[in-house]
N, C-alpha and C positions, 0 to 999 in steps of 0.2 A: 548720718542717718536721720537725727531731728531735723537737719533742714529739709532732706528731701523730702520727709513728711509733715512739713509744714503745714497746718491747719488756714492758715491765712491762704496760701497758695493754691488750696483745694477749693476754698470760697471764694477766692478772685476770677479762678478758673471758673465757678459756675455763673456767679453774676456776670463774669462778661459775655454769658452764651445768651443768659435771660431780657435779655432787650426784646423788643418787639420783630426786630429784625432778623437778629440770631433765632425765636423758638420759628419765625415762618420758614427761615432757609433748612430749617432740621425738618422741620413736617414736609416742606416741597422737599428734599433732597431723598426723605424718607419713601413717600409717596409717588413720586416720577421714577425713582432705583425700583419702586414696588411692581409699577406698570410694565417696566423698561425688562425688568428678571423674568419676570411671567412671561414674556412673547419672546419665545426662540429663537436667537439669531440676531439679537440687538445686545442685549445684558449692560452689564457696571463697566465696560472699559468702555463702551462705546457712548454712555453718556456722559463717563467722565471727560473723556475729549473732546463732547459738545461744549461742556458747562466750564473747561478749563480758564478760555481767555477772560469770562469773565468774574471768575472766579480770583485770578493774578488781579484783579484791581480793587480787591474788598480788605475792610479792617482785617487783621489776623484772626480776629474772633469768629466773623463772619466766613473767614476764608475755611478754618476748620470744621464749622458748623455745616458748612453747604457739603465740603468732599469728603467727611469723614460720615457723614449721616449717610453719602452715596456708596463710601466705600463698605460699609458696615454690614447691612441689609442685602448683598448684592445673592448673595445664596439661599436667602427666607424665600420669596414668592417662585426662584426658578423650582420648587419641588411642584409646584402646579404638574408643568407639563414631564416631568419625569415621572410621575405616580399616573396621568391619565395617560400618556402617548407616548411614556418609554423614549423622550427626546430628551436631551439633559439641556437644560434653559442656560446656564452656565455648565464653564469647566468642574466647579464643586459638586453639581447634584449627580454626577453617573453612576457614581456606587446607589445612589437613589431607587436606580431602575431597577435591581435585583432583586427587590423584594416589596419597594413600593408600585409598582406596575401589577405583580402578581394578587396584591392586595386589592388594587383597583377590581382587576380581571374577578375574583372571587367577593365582589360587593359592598368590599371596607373603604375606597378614597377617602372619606370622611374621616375614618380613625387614621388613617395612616397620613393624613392631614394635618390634625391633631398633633399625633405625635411630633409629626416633623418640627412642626412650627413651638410649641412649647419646650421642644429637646435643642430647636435652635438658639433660643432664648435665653435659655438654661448657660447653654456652651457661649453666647455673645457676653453674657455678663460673669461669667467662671475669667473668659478670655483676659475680659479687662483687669480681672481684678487681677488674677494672673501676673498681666502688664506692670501694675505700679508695684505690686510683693514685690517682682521680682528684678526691678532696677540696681538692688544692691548689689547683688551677686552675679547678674548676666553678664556686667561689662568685663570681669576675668573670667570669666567659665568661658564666655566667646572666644576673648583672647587666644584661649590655652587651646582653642581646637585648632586642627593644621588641617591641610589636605585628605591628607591620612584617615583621620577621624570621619572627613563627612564625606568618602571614598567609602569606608564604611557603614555609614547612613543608610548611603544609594542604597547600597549593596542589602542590606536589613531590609529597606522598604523590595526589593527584587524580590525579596526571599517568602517574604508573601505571597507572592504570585503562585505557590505550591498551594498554598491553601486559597486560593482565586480559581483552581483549577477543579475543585470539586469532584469527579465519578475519575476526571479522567488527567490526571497530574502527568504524562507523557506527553498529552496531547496540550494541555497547557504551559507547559514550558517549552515547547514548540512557537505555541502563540508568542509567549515573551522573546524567545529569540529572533522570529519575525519582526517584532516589535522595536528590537534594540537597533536589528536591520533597518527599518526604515526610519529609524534615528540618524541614522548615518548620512541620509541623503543631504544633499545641499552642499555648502563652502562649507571646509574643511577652515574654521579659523587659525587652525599651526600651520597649514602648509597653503592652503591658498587653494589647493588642489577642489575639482567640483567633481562630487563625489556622484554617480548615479543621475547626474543632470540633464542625459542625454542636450548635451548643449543648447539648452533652454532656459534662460531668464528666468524663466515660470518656478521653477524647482532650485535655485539658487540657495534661497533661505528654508528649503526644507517643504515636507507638507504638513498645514496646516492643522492643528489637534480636532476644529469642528469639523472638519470634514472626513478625517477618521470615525471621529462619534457618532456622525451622523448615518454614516454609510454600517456602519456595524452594528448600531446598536436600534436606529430610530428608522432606517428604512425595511428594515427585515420585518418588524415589529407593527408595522403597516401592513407588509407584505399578508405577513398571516392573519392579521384583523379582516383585509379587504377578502382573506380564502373563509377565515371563519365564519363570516357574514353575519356579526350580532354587535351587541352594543359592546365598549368593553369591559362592561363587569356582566360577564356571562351570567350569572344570578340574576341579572333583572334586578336590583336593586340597590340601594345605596347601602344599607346594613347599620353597623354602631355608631354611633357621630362622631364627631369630636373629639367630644370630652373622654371617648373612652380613650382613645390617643394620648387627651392630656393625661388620664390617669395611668396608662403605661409607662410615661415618665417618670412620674413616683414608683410603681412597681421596679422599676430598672433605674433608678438615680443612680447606681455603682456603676452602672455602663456608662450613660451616661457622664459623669463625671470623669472618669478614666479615656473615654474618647474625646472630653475637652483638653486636657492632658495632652493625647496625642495631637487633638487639632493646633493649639499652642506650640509645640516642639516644632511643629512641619512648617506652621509659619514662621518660626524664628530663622528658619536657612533659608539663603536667598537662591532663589530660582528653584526652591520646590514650591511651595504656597497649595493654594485652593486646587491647583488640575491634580495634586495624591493625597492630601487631607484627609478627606472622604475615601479616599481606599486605603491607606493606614491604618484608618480607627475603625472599615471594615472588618478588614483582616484580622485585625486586634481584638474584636468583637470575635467572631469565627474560631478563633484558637484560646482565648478562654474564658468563653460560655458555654452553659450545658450544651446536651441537644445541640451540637452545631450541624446535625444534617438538616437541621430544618431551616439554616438561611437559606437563602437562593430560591423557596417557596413560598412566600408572604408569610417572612416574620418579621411583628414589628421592630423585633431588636435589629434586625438588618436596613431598616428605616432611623431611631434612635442615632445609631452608630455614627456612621457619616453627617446627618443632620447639624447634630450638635457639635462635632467636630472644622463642618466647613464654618459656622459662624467664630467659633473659638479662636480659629488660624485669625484672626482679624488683631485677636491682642495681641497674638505673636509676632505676626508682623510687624508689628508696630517697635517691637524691641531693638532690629537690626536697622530699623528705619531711621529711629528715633537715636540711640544712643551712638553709631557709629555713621551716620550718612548715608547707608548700604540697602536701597529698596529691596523686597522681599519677590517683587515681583512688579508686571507691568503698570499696573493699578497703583502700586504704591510709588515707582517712580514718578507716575504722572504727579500726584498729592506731594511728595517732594519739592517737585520742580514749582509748583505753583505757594509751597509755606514759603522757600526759598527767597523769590517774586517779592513777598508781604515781609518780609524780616524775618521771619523763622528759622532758625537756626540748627540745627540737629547736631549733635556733641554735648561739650560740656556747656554753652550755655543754657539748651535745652535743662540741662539739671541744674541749674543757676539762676540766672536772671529769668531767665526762660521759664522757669518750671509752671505756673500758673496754665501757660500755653499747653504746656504736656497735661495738665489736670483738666484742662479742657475738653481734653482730646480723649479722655477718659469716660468724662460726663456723657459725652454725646456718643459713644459706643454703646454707653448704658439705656439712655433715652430713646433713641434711635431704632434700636430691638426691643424695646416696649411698644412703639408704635407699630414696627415694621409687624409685630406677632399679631397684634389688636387687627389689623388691617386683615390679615391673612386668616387669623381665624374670623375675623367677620362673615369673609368671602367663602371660606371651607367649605361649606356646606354648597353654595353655588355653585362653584366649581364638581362639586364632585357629582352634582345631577349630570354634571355634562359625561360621567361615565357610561348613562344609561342612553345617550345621543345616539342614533343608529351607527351603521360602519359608513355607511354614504353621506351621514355629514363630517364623521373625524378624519376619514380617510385623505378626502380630498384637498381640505382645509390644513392637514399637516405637513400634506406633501409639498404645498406651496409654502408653506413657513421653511422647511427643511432646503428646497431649491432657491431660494432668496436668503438664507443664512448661508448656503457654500458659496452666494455668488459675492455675498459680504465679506467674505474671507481676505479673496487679496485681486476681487470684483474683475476677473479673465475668465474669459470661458473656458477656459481649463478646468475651472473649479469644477462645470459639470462634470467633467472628464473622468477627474479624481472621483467625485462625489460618486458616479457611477460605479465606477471599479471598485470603491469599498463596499460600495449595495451589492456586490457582485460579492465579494470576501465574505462581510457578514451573511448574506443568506445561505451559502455555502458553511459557512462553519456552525449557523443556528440549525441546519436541516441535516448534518453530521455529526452534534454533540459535541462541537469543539468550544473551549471557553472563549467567552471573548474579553470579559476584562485582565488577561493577563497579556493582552496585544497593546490595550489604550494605558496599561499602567509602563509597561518597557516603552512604549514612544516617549514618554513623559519624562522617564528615568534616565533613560538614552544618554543624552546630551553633559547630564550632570555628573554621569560616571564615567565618562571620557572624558572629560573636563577632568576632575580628582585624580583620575588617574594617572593622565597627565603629567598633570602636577606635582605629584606624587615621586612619580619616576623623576623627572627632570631635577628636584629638589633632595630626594633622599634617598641612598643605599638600599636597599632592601631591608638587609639586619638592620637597620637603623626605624624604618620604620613598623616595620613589623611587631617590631617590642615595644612600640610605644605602650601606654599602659591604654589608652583612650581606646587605640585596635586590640587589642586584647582581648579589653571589654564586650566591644563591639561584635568580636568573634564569638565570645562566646554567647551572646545574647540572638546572634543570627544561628548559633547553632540548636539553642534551645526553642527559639522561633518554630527553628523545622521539627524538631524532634519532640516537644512535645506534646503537640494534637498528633502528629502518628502514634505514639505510646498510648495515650491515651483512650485513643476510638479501635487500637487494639484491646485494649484491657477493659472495656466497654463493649465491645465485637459491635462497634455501631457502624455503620455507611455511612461511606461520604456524601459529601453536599449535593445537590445538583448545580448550584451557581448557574447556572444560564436559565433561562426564559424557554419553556417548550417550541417548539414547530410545529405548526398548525398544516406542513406541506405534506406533500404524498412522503410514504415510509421511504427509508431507506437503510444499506445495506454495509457490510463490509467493502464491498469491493469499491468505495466510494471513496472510503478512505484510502486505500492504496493508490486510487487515484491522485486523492491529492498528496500524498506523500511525494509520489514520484514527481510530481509538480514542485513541489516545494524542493525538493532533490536538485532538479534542476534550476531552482532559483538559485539554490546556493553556489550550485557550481559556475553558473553567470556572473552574481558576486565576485566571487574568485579570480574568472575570469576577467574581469574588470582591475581590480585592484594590483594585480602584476605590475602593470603599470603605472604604477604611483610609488613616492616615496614612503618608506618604512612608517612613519608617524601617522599615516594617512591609510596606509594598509591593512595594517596591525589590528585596528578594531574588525577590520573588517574580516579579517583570517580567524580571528577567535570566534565572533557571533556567527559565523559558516561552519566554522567544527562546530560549535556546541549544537546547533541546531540540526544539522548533519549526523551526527551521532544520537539524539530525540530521534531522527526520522529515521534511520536505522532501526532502532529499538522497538519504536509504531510500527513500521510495516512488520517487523517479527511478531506484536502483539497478531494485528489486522489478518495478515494470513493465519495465525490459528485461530481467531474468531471465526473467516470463511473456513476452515476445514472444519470445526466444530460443529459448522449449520450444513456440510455435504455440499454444498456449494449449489444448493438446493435455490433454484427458480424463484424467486416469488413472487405470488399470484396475486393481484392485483384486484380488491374487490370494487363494486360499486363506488361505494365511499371514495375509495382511492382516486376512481378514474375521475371523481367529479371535483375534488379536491386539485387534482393537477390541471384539469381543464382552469379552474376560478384561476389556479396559480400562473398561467399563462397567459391571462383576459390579465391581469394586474399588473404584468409585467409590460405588456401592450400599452395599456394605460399608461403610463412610467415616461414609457420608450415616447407615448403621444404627446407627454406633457414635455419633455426636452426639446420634442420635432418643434411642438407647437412655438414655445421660447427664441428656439433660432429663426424660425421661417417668421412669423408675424409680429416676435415681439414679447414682451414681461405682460404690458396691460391688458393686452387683448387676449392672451393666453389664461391668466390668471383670474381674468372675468368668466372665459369659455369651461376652463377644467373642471370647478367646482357644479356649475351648471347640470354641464353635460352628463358628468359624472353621477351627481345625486337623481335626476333623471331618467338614466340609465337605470338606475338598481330600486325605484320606487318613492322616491322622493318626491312632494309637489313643486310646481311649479313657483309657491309661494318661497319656500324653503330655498329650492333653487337657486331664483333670482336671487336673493336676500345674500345666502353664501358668497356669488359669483360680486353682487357688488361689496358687499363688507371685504372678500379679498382686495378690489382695486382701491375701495377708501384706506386701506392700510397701507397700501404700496405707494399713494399718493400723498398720503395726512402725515406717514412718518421717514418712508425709506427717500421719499421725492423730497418734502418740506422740509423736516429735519435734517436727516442726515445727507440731502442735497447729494442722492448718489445719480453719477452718467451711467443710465442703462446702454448697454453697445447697441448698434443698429443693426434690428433682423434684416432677413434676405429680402424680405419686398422693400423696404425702404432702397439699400442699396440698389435692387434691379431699378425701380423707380428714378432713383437719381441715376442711375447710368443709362438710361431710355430717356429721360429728361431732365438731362443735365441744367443747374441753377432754376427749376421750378419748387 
């Protein structure tokens, strides 16, 4: 215990970061992550992969400083665009949208800016310290978890998703089993079998979590900006600053600190990390604080929450990283692979000879999120004018961020494909009250609880592991999970959450939902259908996530049909308002449909110059504004996605007719 808290080892560690060259790679690493979170569809893995090779050829000192300053910060600046355009910049900020979007819409970005950024702060430097406290004891507490235990875990973080479902917990745990479904897709790693692949390459590895995000959460969310036709903080204005953000942080330091907590735990297992953090220490938040019907409407505790939790997963990570070899996650592998490279060592010499290296790696988690806050709260206030920007300059401007972040994914036109078909799901379940983060938390979980279970089964009896003392635990903390915010908001007589983002579309009815019940009916019986044919280990998920969801859709349509008998099954009439509201709904969706035509047939640049143009034009915008959007799009596509990341845009249809009319011209 005195050596690992060596005093020399903690000052060795910071002098070797204080060179001239260590504080510039902390400030670039802090600064470029800053720029890189902020614009949708780029984020922390993908500059870590630029900056890696040359990162494999720096002093150890150096090498820490550069990826651990990138690693650190990668969830500070993405709350930009999930508080103004409900797009999550990273996997960490989506719990972000439920209640920092609403905030924007009602004239707060600036507080809810605030908060984020000083509650992310809070949680980066809780995280670290977190980190070194807890080196004595994490190496056997990890040991001692099996399968079993973090089968378990999953299952806890699952069980949230009851309370992610807000007005309508049927219809959310529908979501979730949808969710676990399209987990399933792709190679079966125990049997080899390809699951839902329709024998396509494309789907092999599964579909991609941004392009779920972005189609559920960030194109709906347009949809109804471009029907509402205003800025998006409807108020017309920016409202409390900052500071008052900062100061909800002190009002709420017990949240706060108790979602560092969680953010820490969630980073410490590998392969959950930053995509449920932030829905953890929502959840967590939700079930016990006051007043929980008031998340899911702009409250700042539902900002707070995840905030501070997705920074905090950063120390946690670091635990599984550092003392066993075992990345937490993609990000962290890559940081691995490149200490490894430099001498770095991860095990016992890490708490050995090593240890200065690991004190380092502390210093600049601390550092790192002092800058990365200072940066963001500098900017806060700029940013958040950009709420009061019309709907004809965000509208168009994000839809080109969102169609160039699914083409980033796994860069096939497929991507549109998908990308499509979940704008298709989310509008559909935003304009029927169905939750949507209990869909993006089961894709997430999916994998991890098939995995465990797996394991599980193949290693231990039943009565074996069942009595462990760790599931036990587990069990009963997943049952008090559930049970006590229903106690409670019975004894309370309070209403549930609303958890989703309004619909700005024409009204709708019962009999909408019956529709998609019987849809989703026969999804699962397709399912089913499917998996006959496969072996037992490969089927099996898929038979359990078809009942469970099958018996929700059962349950829904007996809700659904007594809602239609309750209303006489009565017409309804359609006023002005309505008809003009579906008409915009249908001009947007055109737009949409334009901007995909546009992509295939002529191309990214020429598309990406015309949309925003045409677009802000169209609805009132000058010609000054116009132009300026239409080129700032192609200087992006060119300065970063062309330069940097050196991506091949495929070739639209006139290029190829072109070359097949005149061939080698």
């Amino acid at each position: 215990m005195k050596d690992l808290y060596d005093p020399s080892a903690m000052l060795n560690g910071f002098l070797g970061l204080m060179t001239p060259a260590g504080i510039a790679l902390i400030i670039a690493g802090t600064v470029v992550c800053s720029i890189f979170a902020a614009m949708p569809g780029i984020g922390t893995l993908l500059l870590l992969s630029m900056v890696l090779p040359y990162a494999m050829k720096l002093d150890p000192f150096l090498c820490i400083a550069l990826l651990i300053s990138i690693g650190a910060v990668g969830g500070t600046a993405s709350t930009f665009s999930s508080v103004l355009i409900a797009v999550p910049g990273t996997a960490g900020s989506q719990a972000t949208i439920l209640d920092g979007h609403p905030m924007a819409k009602r004239g707060e970005a600036a507080r809810a800016f605030g908060a984020a950024y000083v509650g992310s702060a809070v949680g980066g430097l809780f995280g670290g310290l977190v980190f070194v406290l807890s080196l004595p004891v994490m190496k056997p507490l990890v040991f001692a978890l099996g399968s079993p235990e973090f089968m378990m875990l999953v299952l806890w973080g699952l069980s949230a998703v009851g309370v992610l479902s807000g007005n309508a917990p049927v219809k959310g745990l529908m979501a979730a089993a949808l969710g676990l479904g399209l987990s399933l897709i792709g190679t079966d790693a125990r049997t080899g079998i390809e699951r839902f692949t329709f024998e396509d390459y494309y789907l092999w590895n599964g579909i991609h979590l941004v392009l779920i995000a972005l189609g559920i959460f960030a194109v709906p969310e347009l949809v109804d900006l471009s029907v509402r036709r205003t800025s998006v903080a409807e108020a017309g204005r920016i409202g409390k600053g900052q500071w008052e953000g900062a100061k909800d942080v002190y009002r709420h330091w017990w949240l706060v600190l108790r979602s560092s907590v969680v953010g820490v735990w969630v980073g410490m297992i590998p392969g959950l990390g930053s995509s449920v953090a932030d829905w953890f220490a929502y959840a967590h938040a939700v079930q016990t604080e006051k007043n929980p019907e008031k998340f899911g409407t702009g409250d700042v505790r539902g900002v707070l929450a995840p905030e501070s939790a997705n920074n905090a997963k950063e120390g946690g990570d670091l635990i599984p990283s550092i003392l066993f070899g075992v990345p937490g996650g993609t990000s962290m592998a890559l940081m691995l692979t490149a200490f490894i490279s430099v001498g770095i060592q991860p095990g016992e010499k890490m708490l050995g000879e090593q240890l200065p290296y690991l004190y380092a790696m502390l210093w600049v988690l601390i550092i790192s999120n002092l800058i990365a806050t200072s940066i963001s709260m500098g900017f806060a206030n700029s940013f958040a004018k950009l709420s009061l920007a019309p709907f004809y300059a965000i509208v168009p401007m994000t839809l080109i961020f969102c169609v160039v972040a699914a083409f980033s994914a796994n860069y096939a036109w497929a991507d549109f494909l998908v990308l499509a078909i979940f704008s298709v799901v989310g509008i559909i379940m935003k304009r029927h009250g169905w939750p949507r983060p209990p869909l993006l938390v089961a894709v997430v979980l999916g994998p991890q609880l098939q995995n465990y279970l797996w394991l599980t089964v193949e290693r231990y009896e039943p009565q074996e592991w069942m009595l462990r003392p760790g599931v036990m635990a587990f069990a009963a903390l997943i049952a008090l999970t559930v049970a006590v915010p229903i106690i409670r908001n019975r004894r309370r007589k309070a209403r549930g959450m609303h958890m989703d983002l309004a619909s700005e579309g024409p009204k709708v009815g019962p009999k909408g939902d019956i529709a998609i019940v019987a849809f989703y009916l026969a999804l699962a019986a397709f399912a089913v259908s499917q998996a006959v044919a496969w072996p037992a280990k490969a089927a099996v998920p898929v038979y359990a996530f078809a009942a469970f969801g099958s018996a929700l859709a059962v349950a829904q349509l007996a809700l659904s049909l007594m809602a239609l008998r309750r209303s006489g099954n009565v017409a309804y009439a359609p006023t002005d308002e309505d008809r003009e509201k579906a008409r915009r709904f249908r001009e947007i969706i055109l737009w949409i449909g334009g901007l995909g035509a546009g992509i295939i047939v002529v191309g990214f640049t020429v598309t990406l110059f015309l949309f925003p143009l045409l677009y802000a034009r169209r609805y009132g915008g000058g010609w000054k504004l116009a132009l300026g959007m239409g080129i700032s799009a192609v200087a992006i596509l060119i300065g970063i996605f062309d330069t940097l990341i050196h991506i091949i845009w495929p070739e639209p249809l006139v290029e190829l007719l072109w070359d097949a009319i005149f061939p080698g011209k």
